[in-house]
C-alpha positions as CSV (number, residue, x, y, z in Angstrom):
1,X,-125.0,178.4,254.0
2,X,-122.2,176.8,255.6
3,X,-121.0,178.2,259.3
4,X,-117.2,179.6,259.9
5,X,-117.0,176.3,261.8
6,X,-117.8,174.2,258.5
7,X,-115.4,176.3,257.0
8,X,-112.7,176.0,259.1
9,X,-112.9,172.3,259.4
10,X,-113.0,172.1,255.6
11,X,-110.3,173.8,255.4
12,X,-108.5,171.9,258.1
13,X,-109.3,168.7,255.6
14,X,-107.7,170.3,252.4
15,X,-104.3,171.0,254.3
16,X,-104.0,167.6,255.6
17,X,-105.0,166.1,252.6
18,X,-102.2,168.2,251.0
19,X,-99.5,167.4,253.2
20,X,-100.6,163.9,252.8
21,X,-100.3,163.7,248.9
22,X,-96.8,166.2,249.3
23,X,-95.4,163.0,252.0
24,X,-96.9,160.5,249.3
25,X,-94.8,161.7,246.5
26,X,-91.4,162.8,248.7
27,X,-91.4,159.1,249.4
28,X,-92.2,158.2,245.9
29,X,-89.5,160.0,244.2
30,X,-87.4,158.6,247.6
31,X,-87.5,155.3,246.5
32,X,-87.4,155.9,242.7
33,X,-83.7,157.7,243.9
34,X,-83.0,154.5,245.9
35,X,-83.5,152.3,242.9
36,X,-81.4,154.3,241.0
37,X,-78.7,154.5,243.5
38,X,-78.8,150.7,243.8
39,X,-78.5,150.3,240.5
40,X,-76.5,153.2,238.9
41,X,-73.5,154.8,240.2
42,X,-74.5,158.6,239.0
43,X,-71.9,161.0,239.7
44,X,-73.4,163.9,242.0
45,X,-73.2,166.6,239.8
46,X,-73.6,165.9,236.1
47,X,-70.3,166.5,233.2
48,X,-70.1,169.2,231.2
49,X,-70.9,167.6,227.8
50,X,-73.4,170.3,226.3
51,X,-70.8,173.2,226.3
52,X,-67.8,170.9,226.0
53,X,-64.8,171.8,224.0
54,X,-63.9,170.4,220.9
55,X,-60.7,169.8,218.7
56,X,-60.3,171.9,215.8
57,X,-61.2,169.3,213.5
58,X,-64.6,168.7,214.8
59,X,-65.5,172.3,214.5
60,X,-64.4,172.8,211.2
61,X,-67.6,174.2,209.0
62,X,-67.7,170.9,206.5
63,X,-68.0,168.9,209.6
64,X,-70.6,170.5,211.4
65,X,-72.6,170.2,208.5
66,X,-72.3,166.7,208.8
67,X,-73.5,165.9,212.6
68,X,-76.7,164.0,212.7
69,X,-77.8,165.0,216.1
70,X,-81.2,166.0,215.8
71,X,-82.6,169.7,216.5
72,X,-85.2,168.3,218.8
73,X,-83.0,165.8,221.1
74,X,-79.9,168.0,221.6
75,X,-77.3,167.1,224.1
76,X,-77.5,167.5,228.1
77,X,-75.2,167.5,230.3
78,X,-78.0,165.3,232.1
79,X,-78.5,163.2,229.1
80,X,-75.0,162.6,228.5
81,X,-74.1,161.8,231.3
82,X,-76.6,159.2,231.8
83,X,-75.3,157.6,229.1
84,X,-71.8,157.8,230.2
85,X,-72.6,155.5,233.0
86,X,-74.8,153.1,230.7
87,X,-72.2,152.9,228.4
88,X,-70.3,151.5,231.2
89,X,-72.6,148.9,232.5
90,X,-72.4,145.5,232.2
91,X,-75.8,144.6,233.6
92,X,-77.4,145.6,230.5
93,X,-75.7,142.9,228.2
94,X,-77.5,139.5,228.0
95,X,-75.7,137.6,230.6
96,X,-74.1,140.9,232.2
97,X,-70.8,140.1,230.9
98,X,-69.8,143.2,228.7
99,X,-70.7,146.6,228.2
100,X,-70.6,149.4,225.6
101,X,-67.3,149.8,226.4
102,X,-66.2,146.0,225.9
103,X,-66.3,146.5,222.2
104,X,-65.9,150.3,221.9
105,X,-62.7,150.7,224.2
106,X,-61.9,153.9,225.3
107,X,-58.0,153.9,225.3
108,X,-58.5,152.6,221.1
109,X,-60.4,155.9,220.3
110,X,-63.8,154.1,221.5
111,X,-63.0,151.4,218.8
112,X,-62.0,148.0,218.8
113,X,-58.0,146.6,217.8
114,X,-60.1,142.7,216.8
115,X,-61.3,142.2,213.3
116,X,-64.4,140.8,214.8
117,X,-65.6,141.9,218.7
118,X,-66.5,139.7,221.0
119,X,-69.9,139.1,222.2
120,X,-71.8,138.6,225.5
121,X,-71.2,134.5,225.4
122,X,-67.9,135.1,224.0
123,X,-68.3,134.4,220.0
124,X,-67.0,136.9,217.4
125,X,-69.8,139.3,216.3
126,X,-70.5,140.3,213.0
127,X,-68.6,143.3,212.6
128,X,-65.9,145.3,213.8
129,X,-66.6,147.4,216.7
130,X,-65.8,151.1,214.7
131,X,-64.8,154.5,216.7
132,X,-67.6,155.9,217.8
133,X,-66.7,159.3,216.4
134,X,-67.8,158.0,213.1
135,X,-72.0,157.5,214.4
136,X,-72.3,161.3,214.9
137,X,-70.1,163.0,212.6
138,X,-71.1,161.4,209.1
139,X,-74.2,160.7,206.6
140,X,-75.0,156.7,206.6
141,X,-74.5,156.0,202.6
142,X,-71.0,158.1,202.9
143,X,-70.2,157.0,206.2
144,X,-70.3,153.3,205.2
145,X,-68.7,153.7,201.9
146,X,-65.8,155.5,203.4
147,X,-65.0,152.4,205.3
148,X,-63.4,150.0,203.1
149,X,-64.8,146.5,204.2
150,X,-67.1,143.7,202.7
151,X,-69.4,144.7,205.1
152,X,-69.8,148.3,205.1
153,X,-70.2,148.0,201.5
154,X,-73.0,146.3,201.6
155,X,-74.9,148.4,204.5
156,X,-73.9,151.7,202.2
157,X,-75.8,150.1,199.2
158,X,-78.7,149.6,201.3
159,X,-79.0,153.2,202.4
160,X,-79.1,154.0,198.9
161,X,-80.8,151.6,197.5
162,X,-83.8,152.9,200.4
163,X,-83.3,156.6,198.4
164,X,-84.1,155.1,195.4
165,X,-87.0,153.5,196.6
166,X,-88.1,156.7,198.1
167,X,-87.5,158.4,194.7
168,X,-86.6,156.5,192.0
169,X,-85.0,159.4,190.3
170,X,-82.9,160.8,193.1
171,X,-79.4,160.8,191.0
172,X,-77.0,160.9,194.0
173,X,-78.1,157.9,195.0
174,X,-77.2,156.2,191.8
175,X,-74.1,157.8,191.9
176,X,-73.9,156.3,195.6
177,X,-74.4,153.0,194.1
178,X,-72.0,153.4,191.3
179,X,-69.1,153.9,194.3
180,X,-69.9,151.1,195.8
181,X,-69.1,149.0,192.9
182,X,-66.0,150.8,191.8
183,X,-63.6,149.6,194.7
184,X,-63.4,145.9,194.9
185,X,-65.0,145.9,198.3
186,X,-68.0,143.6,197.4
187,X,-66.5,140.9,197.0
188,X,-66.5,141.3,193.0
189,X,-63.7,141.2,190.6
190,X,-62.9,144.8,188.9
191,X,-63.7,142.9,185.6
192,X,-67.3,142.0,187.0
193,X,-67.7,145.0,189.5
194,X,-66.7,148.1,187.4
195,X,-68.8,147.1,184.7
196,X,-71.9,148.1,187.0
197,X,-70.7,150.8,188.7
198,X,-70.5,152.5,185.5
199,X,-73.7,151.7,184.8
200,X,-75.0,153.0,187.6
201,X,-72.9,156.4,187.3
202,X,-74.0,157.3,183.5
203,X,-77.9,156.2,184.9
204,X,-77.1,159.3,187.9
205,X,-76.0,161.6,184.4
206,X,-79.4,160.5,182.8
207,X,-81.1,162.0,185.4
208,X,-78.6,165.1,186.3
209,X,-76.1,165.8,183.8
210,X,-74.3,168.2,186.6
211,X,-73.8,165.6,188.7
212,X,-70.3,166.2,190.2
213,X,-70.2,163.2,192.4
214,X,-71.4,160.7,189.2
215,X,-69.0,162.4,186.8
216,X,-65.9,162.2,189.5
217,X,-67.1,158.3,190.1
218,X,-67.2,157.9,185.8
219,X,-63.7,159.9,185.7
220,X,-62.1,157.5,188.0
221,X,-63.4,154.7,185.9
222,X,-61.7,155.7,183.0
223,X,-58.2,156.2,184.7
224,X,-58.4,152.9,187.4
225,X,-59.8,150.6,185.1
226,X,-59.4,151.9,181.3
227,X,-56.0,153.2,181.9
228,X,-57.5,156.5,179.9
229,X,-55.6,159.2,181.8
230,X,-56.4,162.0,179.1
231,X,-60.1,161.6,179.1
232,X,-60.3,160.8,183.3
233,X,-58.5,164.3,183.4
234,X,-60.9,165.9,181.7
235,X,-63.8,164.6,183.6
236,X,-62.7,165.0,187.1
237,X,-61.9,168.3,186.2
238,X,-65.2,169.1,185.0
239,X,-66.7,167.4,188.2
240,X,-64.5,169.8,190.4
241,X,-66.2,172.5,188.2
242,X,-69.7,171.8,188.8
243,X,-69.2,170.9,192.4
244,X,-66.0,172.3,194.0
245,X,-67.2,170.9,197.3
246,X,-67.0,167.2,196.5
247,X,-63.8,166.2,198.5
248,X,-63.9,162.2,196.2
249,X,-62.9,164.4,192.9
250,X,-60.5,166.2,194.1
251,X,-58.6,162.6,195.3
252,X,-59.3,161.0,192.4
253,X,-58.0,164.3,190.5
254,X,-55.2,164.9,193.1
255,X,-54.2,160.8,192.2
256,X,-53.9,161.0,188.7
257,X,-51.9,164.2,188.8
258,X,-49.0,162.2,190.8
259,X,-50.0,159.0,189.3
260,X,-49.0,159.9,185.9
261,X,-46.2,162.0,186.8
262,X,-48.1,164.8,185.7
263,X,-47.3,167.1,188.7
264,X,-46.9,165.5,192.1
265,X,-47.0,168.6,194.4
266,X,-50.6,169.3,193.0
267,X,-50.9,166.2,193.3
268,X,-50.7,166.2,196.8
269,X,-52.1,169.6,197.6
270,X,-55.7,168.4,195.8
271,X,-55.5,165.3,198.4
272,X,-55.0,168.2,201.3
273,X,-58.0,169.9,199.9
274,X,-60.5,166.9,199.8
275,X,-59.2,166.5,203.6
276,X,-59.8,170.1,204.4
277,X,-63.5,169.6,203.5
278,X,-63.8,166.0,205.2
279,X,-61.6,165.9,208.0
280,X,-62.5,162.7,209.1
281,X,-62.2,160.2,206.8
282,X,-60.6,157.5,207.3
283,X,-59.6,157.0,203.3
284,X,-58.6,160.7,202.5
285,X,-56.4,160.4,205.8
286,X,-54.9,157.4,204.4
287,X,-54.5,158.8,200.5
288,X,-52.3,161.5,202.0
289,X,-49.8,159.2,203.8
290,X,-50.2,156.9,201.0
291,X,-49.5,159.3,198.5
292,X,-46.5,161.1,200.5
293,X,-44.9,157.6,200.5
294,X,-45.2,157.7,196.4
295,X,-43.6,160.8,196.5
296,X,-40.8,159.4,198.9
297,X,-41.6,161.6,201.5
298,X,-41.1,159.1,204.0
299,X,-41.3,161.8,207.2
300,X,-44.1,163.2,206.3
301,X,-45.8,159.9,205.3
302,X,-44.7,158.3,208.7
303,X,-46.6,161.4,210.4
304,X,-50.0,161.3,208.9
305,X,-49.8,157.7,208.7
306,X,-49.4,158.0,212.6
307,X,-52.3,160.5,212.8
308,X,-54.7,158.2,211.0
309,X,-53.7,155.0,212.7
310,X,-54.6,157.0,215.7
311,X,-58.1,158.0,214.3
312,X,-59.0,154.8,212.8
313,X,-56.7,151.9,214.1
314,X,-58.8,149.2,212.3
315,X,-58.4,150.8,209.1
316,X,-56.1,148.3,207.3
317,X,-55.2,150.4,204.2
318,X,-53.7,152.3,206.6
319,X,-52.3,149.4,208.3
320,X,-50.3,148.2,204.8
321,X,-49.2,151.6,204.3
322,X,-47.6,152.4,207.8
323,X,-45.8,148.8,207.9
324,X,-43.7,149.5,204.1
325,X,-43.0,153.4,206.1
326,X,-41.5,151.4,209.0
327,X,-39.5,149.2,206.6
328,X,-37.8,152.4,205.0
329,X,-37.0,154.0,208.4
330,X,-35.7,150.4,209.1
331,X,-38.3,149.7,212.3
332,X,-38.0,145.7,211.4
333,X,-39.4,144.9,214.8
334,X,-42.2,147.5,214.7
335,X,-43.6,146.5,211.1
336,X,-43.4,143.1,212.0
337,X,-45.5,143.2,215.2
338,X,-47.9,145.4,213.4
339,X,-48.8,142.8,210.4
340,X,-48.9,140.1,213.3
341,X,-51.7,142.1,215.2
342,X,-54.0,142.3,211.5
343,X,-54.4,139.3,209.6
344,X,-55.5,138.8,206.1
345,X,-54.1,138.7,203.1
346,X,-52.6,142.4,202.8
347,X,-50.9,142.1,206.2
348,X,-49.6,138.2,205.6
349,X,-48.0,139.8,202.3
350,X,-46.7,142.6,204.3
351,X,-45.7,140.6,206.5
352,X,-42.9,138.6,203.9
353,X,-42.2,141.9,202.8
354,X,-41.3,143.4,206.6
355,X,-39.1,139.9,207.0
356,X,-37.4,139.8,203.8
357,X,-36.5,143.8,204.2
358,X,-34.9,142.9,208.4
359,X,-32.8,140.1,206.3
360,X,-34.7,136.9,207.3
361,X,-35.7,135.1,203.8
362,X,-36.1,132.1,205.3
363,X,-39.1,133.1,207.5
364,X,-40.4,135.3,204.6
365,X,-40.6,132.8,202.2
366,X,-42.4,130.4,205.0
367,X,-45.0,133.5,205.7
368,X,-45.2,134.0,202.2
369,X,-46.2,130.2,201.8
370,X,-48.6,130.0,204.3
371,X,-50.1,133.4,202.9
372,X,-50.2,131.1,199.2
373,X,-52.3,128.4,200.7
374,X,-54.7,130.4,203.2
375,X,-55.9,133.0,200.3
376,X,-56.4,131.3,197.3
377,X,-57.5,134.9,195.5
378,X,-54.7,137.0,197.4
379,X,-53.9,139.9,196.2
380,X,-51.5,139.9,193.0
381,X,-50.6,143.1,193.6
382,X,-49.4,142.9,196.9
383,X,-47.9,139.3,196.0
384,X,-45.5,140.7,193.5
385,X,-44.8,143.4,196.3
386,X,-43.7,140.2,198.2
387,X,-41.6,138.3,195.5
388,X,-39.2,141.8,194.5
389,X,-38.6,142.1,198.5
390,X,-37.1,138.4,198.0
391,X,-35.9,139.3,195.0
392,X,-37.6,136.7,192.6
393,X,-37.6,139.8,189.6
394,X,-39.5,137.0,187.3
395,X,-42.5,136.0,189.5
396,X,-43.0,139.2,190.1
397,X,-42.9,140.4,186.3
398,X,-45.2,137.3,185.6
399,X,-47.8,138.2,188.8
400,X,-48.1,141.7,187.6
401,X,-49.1,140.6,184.0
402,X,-51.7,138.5,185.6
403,X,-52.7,141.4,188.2
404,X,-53.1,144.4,184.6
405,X,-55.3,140.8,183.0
406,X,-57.8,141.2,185.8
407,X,-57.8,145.3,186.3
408,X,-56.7,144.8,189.9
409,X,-57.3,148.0,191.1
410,X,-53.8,148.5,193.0
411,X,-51.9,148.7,189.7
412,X,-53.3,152.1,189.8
413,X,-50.8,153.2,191.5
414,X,-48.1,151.1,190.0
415,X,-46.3,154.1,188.2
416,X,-45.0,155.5,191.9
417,X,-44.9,152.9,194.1
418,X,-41.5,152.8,195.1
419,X,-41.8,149.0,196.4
420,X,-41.2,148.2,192.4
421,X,-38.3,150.6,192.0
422,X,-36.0,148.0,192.0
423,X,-37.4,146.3,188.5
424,X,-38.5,149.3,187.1
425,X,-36.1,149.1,184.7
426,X,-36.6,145.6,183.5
427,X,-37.8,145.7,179.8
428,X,-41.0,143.6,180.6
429,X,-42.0,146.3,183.0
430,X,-41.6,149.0,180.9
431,X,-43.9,147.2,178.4
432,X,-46.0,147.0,181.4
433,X,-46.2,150.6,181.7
434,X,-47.0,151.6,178.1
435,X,-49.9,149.4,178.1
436,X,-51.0,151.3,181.1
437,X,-50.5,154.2,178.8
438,X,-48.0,155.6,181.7
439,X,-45.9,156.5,178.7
């Protein structure tokens, strides 16, 4: 049996050996604090980014529905905050050039104004760098879809495509697909591309007749491409039926109200609905300047067309849109430098059509030659946009004929776009119109 004398030495042994292991790990946890001094400039007391406020906009019911954080990795302030300072850091790019915030620039919205970004050794990636809004507020298929480039076509159809391969009978998905073909955004003709997305919309109905979103994407086939306002009518309105929800039907629906003349204000107010449910999209935001403009609303289209830029400055639909708005309030200089900061064929036609409405035709018709020979398939649509701003009535009679041939997807829109106003009395446009069935 051991003496008090063991038993106080034993215990004498514990509580040094205690104090040892405590000094061990205070020093430890020392120089881990050291390293991350050295290395990361931590603010002393973390931000406030789990309790934050948040614009109206963001905490609107349809959006919360759509944030993708997941349950089990919720924000901390800790967290965040950490990755406020990464996002910073240029010591974690390749050749500790850049950071996060290179590309992603705080003062754009957390976006980038280039085309292309730049990366670490100074080449153009291959995308543009989008506000980082977008990564926690939207689905990936949707997301993607919404955002109108070659690109984010093709990453949308590959989300969906992974659905179908997950379940090959999961009818959103096809539906999915069928939008992706129904814009000319990959890289196909209307007269090639439509062709599959409405195969890919009546394969959704096979397998769900109640499919709102494949019966909205079918309705706008019949009005964009087959000019068959009656029938599109009829089954957009049947999609708003089965799913009131779907923010795409009531566009399309809200569109061919105004489109045809039918009744613009409901027009509108159906576009104010589908941005009620999905305040941030970049499309819907730009339909409702776009379609105030049609209505010659110019004020109110200069507004939200301010908004959107705002939101999303590399959308370039919005881009076209904003420049004609600063060409009726007569901002020459504005509209001009705007098309010079976006290139591509849109802003190169907008371009002439800025120049020719300030009064310079000689440098529009230059711009508009240079726009000839650097896009071989330019838009026709946009190009007889160019030739009634020079006044050249017969090219652009002659361009639109080629543009109804092909089913580019602008003439649409043709019935209210006030850039044609001034040969929308000319016989061959009229002709024009009642093969559209506008009349």
């Amino acid at each position: 049996m051991p003496t008090k004398k063991t038993k106080v030495i034993f215990s004498l042994i514990i509580t040094i050996a205690f104090f040892i292991i405590a000094c061990s790990k205070n020093n430890t946890n020392a120089q881990q604090e050291d390293l991350v001094a050295k290395y990361l400039n931590l603010p002393g007391t973390p931000f406030n980014y789990a309790n934050s406020s948040m614009p109206a906009y963001l905490t609107a019911t349809p959006i919360q529905g759509q944030i993708n954080t997941p349950p089990d990795n919720q924000i901390t302030d800790l967290g965040a905050t950490l990755g406020r300072v990464l996002f910073y850091d240029k010591t974690l790019s390749k050749n500790k050039t850049i950071s996060c915030a290179s590309c992603h620039k705080q003062e754009n919205a957390f976006s980038d104004f280039t085309v292309l970004s730049k990366g670490f050794n100074g080449g153009s990636t291959g995308r543009n760098s989008m506000s980082l809004i977008d990564a926690k507020y939207y689905p990936n298929g949707r997301f993607f879809w919404d955002q109108r480039t070659r690109e984010s076509y093709d990453s949308a159809e590959n989300y969906y495509k992974r659905a179908i391969e997950l379940d090959p009978d999961y009818a959103l998905a096809y539906s999915g697909l069928a939008d992706c073909y129904s814009l000319p955004f990959k890289g196909l003709p209307q007269l090639e591309g439509i062709p599959i997305a409405r195969t890919y919309a009546i394969k959704a109905l096979s397998l769900d007749s109640t499919l709102g979103e494949a019966l909205t994407t079918l309705g706008f086939i019949q009005s964009a491409f087959d000019y068959d306002w009656v029938t599109s009518k009829k089954t957009l309105e049947k999609a708003i039926e089965l799913n009131p929800n779907y923010p795409t039907a009531h566009v399309y629906y809200g569109n061919l109200l105004q489109y045809t003349k039918e009744n613009t204000e409901a027009g509108i107010n159906e576009i104010k609905k589908a941005l009620d449910l999905d305040p941030l999209s970049a499309s819907f935001n730009w339909v409702l300047g776009r379609n105030y403009c049609f209505a010659h609303k110019y004020d109110l289209a200069y507004t939200q067309l301010k908004k959107a830029t705002t939101l999303f400055p590399n959308y370039l639909p919005n881009i076209e849109t904003f420049v004609y708005i600063l060409v009726q309030r007569k901002k020459y200089s504005e509209a001009i430098k705007l098309c010079s900061q976006h290139r591509g064929d849109w802003e190169d036609l907008m371009l002439t059509y800025a120049l020719a409405a300030s009064g310079d035709t000689i440098s529009a018709k230059k711009q508009l030659n240079k726009a000839l020979n650097k896009y071989p398939d330019i838009s026709l649509y946009y190009l007889a946009q160019a030739y009634v701003s020079l006044k050249e009535f017969s090219n652009a009679l002659s361009t639109l004929e080629k543009a109804y041939a092909v089913r580019e997807i602008d003439m649409y829109f043709i019935n209210v776009d006030p850039a044609f106003d001034p040969i929308r009395d000319q016989p061959e446009f009229q002709t024009l119109m009642k093969k559209m069935n506008f009349h």
